[in-house]
MARTIZA-738627 format. One record per residue (C-alpha): chain; x, y, z. Coordinates in steps of 0.25 Angstrom, whole numbers, plus 5000, padded with zeros to 4 digits. Each point is the difference from the previous one (the first is absolute). Example, Ala and Ser with C-alpha at 12.3 -4.5 7.8 and 13.67 -1.06 7.14 Angstrom:
<pts>
(A (5049 4982 5031));
(A (5006 5014 4998));
</pts>
This chain:
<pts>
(A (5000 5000 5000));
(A (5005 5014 4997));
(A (5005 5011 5007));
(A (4986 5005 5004));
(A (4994 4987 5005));
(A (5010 4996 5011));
(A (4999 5013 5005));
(A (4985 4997 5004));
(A (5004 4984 5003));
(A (5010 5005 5009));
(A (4989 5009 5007));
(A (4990 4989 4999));
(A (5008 4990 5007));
(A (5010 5006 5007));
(A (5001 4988 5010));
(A (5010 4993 4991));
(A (5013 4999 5001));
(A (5009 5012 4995));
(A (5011 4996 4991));
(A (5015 5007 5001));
(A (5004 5008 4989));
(A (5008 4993 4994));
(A (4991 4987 4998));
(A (4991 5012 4992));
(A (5011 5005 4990));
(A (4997 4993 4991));
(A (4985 4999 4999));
(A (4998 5017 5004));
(A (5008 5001 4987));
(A (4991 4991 4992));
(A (4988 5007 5006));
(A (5005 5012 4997));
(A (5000 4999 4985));
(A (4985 4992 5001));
(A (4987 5008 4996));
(A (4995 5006 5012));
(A (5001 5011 5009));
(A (5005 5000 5014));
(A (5012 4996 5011));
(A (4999 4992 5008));
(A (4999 5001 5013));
(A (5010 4992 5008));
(A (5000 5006 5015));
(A (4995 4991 5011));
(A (4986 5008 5002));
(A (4993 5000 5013));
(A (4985 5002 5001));
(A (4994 5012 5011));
(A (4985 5002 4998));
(A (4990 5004 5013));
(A (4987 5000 4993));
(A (4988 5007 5006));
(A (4988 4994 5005));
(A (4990 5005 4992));
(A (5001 4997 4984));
(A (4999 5015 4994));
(A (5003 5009 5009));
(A (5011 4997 5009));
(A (5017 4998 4997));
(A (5012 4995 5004));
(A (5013 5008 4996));
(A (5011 4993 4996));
(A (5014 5008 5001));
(A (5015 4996 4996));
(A (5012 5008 5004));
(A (5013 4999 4993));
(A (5013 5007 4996));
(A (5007 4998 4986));
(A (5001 4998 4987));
(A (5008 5004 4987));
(A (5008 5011 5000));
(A (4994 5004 5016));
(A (4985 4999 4997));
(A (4992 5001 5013));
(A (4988 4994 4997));
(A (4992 5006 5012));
(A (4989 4996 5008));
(A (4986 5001 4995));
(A (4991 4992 5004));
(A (4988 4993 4993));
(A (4986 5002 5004));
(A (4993 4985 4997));
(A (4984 5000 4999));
(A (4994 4986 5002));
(A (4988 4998 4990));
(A (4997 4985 5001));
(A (4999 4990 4990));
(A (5006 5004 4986));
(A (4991 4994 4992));
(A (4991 5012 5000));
(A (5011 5008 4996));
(A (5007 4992 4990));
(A (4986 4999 4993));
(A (5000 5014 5000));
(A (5015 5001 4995));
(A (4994 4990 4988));
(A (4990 5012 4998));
(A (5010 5010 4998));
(A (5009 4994 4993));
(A (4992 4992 4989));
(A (4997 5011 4992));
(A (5013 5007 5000));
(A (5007 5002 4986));
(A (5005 4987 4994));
(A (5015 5003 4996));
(A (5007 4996 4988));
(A (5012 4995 5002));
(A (5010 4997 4987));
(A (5010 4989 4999));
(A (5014 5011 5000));
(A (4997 5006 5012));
(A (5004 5001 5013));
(A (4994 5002 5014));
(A (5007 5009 5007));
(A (4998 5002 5016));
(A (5005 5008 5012));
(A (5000 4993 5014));
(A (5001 5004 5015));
(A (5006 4992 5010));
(A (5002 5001 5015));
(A (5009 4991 5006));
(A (5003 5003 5015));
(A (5014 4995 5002));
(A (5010 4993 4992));
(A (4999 4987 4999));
(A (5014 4995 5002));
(A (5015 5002 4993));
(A (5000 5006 4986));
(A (4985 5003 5003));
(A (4995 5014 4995));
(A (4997 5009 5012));
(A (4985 5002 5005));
(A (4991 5010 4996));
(A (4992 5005 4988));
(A (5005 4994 4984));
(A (4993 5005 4990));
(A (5004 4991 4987));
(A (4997 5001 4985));
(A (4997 4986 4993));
(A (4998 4999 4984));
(A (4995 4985 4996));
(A (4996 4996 4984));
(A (4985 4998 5000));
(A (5002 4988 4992));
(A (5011 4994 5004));
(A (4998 4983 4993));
(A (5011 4995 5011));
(A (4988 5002 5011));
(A (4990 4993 4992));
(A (4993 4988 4996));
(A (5003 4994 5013));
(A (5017 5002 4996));
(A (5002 5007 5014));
(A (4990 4992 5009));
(A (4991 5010 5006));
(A (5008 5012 4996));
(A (4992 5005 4989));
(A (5003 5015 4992));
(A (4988 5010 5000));
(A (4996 4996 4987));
(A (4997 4985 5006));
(A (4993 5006 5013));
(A (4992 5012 4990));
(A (4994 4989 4990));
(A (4998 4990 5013));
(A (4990 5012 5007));
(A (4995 5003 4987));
(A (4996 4985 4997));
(A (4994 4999 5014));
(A (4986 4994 5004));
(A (4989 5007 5009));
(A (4998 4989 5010));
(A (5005 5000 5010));
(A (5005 4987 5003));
(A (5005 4999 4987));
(A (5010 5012 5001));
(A (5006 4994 5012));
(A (5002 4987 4995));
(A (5007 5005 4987));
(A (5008 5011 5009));
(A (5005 4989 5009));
(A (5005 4992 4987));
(A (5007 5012 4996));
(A (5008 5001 5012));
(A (5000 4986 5005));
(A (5005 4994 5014));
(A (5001 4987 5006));
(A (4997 5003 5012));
(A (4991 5011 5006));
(A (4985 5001 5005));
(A (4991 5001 4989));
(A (4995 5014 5006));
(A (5015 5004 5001));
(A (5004 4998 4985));
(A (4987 5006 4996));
(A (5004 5011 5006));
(A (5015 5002 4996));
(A (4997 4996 4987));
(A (4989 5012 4999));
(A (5009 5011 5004));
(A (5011 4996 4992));
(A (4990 5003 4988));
(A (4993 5010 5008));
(A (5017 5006 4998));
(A (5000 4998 4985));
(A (5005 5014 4993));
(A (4993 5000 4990));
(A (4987 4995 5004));
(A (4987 4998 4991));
(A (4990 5008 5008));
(A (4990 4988 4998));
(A (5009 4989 5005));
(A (5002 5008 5011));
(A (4987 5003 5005));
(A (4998 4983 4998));
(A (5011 4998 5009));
(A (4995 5011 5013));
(A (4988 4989 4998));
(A (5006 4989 5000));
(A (5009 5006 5014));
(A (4987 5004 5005));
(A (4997 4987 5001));
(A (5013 4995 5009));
(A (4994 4997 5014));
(A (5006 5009 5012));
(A (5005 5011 4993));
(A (4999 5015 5006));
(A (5004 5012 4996));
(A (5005 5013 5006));
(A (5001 5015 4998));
(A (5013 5007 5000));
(A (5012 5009 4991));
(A (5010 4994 4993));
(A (5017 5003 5001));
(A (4995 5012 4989));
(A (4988 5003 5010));
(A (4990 4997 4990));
(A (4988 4994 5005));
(A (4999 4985 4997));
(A (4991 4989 5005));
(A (5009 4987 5005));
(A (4996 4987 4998));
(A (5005 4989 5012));
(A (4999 4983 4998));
(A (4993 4995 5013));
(A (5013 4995 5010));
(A (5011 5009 4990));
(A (5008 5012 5004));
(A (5000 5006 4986));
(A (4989 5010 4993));
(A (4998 5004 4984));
(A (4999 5012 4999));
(A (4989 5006 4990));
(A (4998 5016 4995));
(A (4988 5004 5007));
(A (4997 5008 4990));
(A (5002 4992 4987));
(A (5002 4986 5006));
(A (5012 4998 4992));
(A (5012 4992 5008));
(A (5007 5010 5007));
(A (5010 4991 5010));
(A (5001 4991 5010));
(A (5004 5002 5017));
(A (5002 4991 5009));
(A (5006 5008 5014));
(A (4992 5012 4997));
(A (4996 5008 4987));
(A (5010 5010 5003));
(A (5011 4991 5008));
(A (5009 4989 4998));
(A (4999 4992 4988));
(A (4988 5009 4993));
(A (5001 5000 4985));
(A (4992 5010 4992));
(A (4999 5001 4984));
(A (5003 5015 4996));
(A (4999 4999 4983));
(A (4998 4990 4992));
(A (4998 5003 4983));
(A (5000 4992 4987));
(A (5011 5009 4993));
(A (5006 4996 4986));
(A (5016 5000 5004));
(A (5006 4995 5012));
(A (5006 5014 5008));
(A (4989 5007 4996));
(A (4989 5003 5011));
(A (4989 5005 4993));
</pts>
């Protein structure tokens, strides 16, 4: 999976094991040249949510402190007001709403995605490690790229592979989730679990059939236990988070436009938050635009 995916897989199951660096050399330089759009996040994250009693109205605030980062950044010490809203099944259905009628995008075959990132990582992670703090990064990956296609990468897969798969998606329900689950197979989790990383990995696609989309907020609002909360993103953008039932980690939707905007494990603001700043279709790689 690219760049983008293990990014969310890391958020959505931060329990495993965290590799060394070096055991990841080679893969993050594979990753790196796959379609997609995202880091990933490697830094051992740790979940701190006080959720209020009642479902709407109260919050918890989540807060990290830290000092660091390239060149002397000083990340600060914001902190996140998170809003408790219940089940996420009435929202996602909502976020399918919004997003099914949005402007289908018309994506060509010689292009690139183009994406800028925001990354907060608290402390260095060990020797050679970058610093802590906040990275912005700038990623180009070829739309079509036939090495991550046709099942030649496993389940990495190019934008082009993961566009035409939400584009070719059914309505049911059932049926979106069983297909997202053979996209991004695995031989060992809960069915409700796969469903559900499976789901937010499309529900990352860049580009994404507005359609396809909408078919898979459905066919999440369907995933038992999931909530969702209220809060502001790294860019203080107000995003609804989406959290698995027993997981530490939450996607992140706009609130606005219900597009993937990130993925947060500590706290929206804190350790280990991971926000999407820019993403384009642009017709040369370097240009932004």
């Amino acid at each position: 999976m690219d760049t983008d995916e293990m990014t969310l897989v890391r958020a959505l199951r931060a329990d495993a094991p965290v590799p060394d660096r070096s055991s990841l050399a080679e893969g993050r330089q594979r990753l790196t040249e796959a379609a997609g759009r995202r880091r990933r996040l490697r830094a051992d994250w740790r979940l701190t949510a006080v959720a209020a009693t009642a479902a709407v109205a109260a919050a918890a605030v989540l807060g990290t402190q830290f000092v660091g980062g390239e060149q002397g950044v000083r990340p600060g010490s914001r902190t996140a007001t998170v809003i408790e809203l219940g089940s996420a099944a009435p929202v996602l259905r909502d976020a399918a709403a919004g997003v099914a009628d949005d402007p289908a995008p018309t994506p060509k075959a010689g292009q690139w995605v183009y994406t800028k990132d925001l990354e907060i990582r608290a402390q260095e992670d060990g020797p050679g490690e970058e610093r802590g703090g906040r990275r912005e990064t700038e990623s180009w990956h070829r739309y079509a790229d036939p090495e991550f296609e046709n099942g030649k990468s496993g389940d990495d897969h190019s934008p082009r592979e993961r566009f035409q798969f939400l584009a070719r998606l059914p309505q049911d329900p059932a049926q979106v989730k069983e297909r997202a689950r053979a996209f991004y197979p695995s031989e060992d989790e809960p069915v409700a679990g796969h469903d559900f990383r499976a789901l937010s990995l499309l529900a990352a696609s860049y580009p994404a059939d507005p359609k396809g989309l909408a078919a898979v907020y459905r066919a999440m609002a369907t995933v038992p236990g999931l909530r969702a909360v209220r809060t502001r993103d790294a860019l203080d953008r107000p995003v609804i988070g989406i959290r698995f039932p027993g997981e530490r980690g939450l996607l992140l939707l706009n609130a606005e436009t219900f597009q993937y905007a990130g993925s947060s494990l500590d706290s929206p603001v804190g350790d280990g938050a991971y926000a999407v700043m820019k993403a384009a279709l642009v017709d040369r790689k370097g240009e932004r635009s």
